[in-house]
Backbone as a printed PyTorch tensor [residue, N CA C, xyz], in Angstrom:
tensor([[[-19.9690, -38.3240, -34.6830],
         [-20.4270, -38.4960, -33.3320],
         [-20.6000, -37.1120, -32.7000]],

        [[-21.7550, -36.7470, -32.2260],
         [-22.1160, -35.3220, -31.3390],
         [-22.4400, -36.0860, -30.1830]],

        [[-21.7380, -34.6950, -29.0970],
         [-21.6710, -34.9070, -27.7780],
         [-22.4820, -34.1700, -27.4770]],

        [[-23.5650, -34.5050, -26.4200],
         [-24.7840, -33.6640, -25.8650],
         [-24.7640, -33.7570, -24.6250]],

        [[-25.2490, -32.4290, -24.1490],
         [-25.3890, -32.1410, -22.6990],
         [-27.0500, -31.6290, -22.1410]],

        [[-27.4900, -32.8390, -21.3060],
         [-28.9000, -32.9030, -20.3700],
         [-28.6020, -32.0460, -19.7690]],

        [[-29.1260, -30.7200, -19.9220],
         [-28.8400, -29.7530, -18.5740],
         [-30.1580, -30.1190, -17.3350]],

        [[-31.0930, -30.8270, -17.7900],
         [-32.0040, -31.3070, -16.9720],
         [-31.1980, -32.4070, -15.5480]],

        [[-30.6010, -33.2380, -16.5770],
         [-29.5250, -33.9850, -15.3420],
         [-28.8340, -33.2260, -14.6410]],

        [[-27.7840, -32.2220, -15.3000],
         [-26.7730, -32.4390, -14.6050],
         [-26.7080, -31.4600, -13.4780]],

        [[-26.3130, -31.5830, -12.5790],
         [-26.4980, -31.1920, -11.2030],
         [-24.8160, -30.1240, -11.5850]],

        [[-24.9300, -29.4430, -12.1170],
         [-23.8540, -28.3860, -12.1420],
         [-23.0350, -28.2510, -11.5080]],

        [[-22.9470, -27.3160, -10.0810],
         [-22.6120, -27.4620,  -8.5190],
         [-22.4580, -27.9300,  -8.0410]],

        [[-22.8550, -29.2960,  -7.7440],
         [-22.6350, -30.6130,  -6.8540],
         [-21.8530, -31.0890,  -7.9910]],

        [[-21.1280, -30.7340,  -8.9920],
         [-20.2910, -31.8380,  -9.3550],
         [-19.1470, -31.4740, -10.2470]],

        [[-19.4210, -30.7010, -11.4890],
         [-18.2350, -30.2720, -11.9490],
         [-17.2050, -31.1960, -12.7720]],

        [[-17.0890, -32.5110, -12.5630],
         [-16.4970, -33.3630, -12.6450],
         [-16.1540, -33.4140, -14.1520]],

        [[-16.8340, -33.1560, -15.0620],
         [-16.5040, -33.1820, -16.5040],
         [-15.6820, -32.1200, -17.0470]],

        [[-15.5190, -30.9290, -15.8760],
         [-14.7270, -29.7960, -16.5710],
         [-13.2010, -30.3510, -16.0030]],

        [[-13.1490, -30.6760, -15.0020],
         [-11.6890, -31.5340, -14.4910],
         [-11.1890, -32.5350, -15.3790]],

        [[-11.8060, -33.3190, -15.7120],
         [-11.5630, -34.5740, -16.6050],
         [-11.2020, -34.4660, -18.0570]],

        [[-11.6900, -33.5520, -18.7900],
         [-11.5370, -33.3310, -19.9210],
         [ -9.9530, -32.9050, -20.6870]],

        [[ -9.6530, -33.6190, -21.1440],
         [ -8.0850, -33.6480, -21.1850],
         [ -7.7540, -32.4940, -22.4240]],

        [[ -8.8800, -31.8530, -23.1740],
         [ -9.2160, -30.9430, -24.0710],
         [ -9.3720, -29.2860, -23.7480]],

        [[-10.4710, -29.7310, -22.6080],
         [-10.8960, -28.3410, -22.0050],
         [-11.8130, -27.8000, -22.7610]],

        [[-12.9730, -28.7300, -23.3340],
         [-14.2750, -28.1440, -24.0500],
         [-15.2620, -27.6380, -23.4270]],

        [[-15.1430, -27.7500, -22.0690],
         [-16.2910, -27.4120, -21.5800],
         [-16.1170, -26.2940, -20.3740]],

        [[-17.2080, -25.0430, -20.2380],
         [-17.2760, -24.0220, -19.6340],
         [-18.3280, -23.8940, -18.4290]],

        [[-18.7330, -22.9210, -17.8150],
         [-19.6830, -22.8040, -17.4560],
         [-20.1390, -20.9790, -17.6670]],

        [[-21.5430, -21.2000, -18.2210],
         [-22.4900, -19.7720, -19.0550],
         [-23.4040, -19.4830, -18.3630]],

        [[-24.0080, -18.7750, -17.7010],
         [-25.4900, -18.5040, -17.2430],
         [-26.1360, -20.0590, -16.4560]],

        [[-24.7080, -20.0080, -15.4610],
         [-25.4060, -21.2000, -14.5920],
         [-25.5640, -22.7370, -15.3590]],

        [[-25.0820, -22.5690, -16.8830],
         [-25.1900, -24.0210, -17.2880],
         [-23.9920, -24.3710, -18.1320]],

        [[-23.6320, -25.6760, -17.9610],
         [-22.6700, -26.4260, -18.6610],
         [-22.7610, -26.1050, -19.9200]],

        [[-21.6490, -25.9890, -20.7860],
         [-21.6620, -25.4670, -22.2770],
         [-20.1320, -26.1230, -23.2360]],

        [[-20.5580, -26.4630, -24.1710],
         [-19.1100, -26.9210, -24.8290],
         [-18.7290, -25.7990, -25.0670]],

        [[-17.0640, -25.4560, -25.1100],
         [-16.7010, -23.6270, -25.8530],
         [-16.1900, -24.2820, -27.2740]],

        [[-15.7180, -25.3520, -27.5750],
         [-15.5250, -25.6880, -29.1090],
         [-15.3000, -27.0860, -29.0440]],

        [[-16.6060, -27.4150, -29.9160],
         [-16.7930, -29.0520, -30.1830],
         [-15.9780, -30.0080, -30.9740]],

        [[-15.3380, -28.6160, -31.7330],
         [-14.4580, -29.4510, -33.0070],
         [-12.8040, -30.3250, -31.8060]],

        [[-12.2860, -29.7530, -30.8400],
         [-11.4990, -29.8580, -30.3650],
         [-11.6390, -31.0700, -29.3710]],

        [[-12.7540, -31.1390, -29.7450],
         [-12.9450, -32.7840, -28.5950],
         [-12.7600, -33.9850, -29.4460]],

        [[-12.3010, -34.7130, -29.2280],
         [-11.6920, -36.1920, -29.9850],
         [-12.1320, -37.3090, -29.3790]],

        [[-13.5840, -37.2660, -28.8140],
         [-13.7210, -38.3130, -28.3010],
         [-13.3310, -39.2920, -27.3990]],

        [[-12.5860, -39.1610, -26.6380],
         [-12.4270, -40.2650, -25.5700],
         [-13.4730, -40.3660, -24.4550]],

        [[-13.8730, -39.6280, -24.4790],
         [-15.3550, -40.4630, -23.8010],
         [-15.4280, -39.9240, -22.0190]],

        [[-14.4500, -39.3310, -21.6800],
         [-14.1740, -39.6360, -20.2470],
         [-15.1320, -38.6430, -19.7630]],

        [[-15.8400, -37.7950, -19.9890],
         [-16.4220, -37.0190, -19.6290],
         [-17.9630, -37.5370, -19.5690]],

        [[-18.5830, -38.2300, -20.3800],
         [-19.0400, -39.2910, -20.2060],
         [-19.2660, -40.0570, -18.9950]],

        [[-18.2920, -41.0680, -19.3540],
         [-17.8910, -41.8800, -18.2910],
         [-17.9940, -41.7870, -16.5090]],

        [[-17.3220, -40.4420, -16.5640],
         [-17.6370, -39.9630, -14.8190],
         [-18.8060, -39.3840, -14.5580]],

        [[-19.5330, -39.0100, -15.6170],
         [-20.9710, -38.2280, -15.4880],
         [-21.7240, -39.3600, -14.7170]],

        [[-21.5980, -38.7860, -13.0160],
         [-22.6620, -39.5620, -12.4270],
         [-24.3200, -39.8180, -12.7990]],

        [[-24.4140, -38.4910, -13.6870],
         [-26.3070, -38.0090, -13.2870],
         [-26.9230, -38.4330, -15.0700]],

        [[-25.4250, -38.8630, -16.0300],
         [-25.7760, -39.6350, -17.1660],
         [-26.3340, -37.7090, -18.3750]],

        [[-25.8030, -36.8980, -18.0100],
         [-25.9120, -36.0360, -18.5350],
         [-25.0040, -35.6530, -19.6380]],

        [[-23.7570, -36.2270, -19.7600],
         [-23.4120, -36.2540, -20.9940],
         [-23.4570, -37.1330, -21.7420]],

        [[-23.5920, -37.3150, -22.9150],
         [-23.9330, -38.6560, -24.0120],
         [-23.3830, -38.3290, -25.2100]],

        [[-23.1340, -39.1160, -25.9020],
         [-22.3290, -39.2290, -27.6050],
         [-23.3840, -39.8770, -28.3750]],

        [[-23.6310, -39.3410, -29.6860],
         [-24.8560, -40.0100, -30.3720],
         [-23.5920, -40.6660, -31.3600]],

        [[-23.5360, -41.7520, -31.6060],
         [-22.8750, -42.7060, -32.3360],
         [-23.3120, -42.4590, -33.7760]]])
């Protein structure tokens, strides 16, 4: 399963919400855009996902 990030969706600034949630801490922010810092360390629970109002993060099954 790979986790992908719409930087087209996601409204960065207005929300943030996936770097709070992440019970891992995979995710950064680089040159103004959302970025995983290491994919191997994410285990899937989904929650980052889940609160993504703007549907910008996704899991390819």
């Amino acid at each position: 399963m790979d986790i992908n990030i719409n930087h087209e969706k996601c409204v960065l600034y207005d929300c943030l919400e996936c770097l709070d949630v992440c019970p891992v801490d995979i995710f950064t922010v680089m040159n103004g855009k959302l970025v995983l810092t290491d994919k191997d360390k994410c285990y899937r629970c989904l929650v980052c996902q889940d609160i993504c109002n703007y549907d910008a993060i996704t899991f390819d099954y």
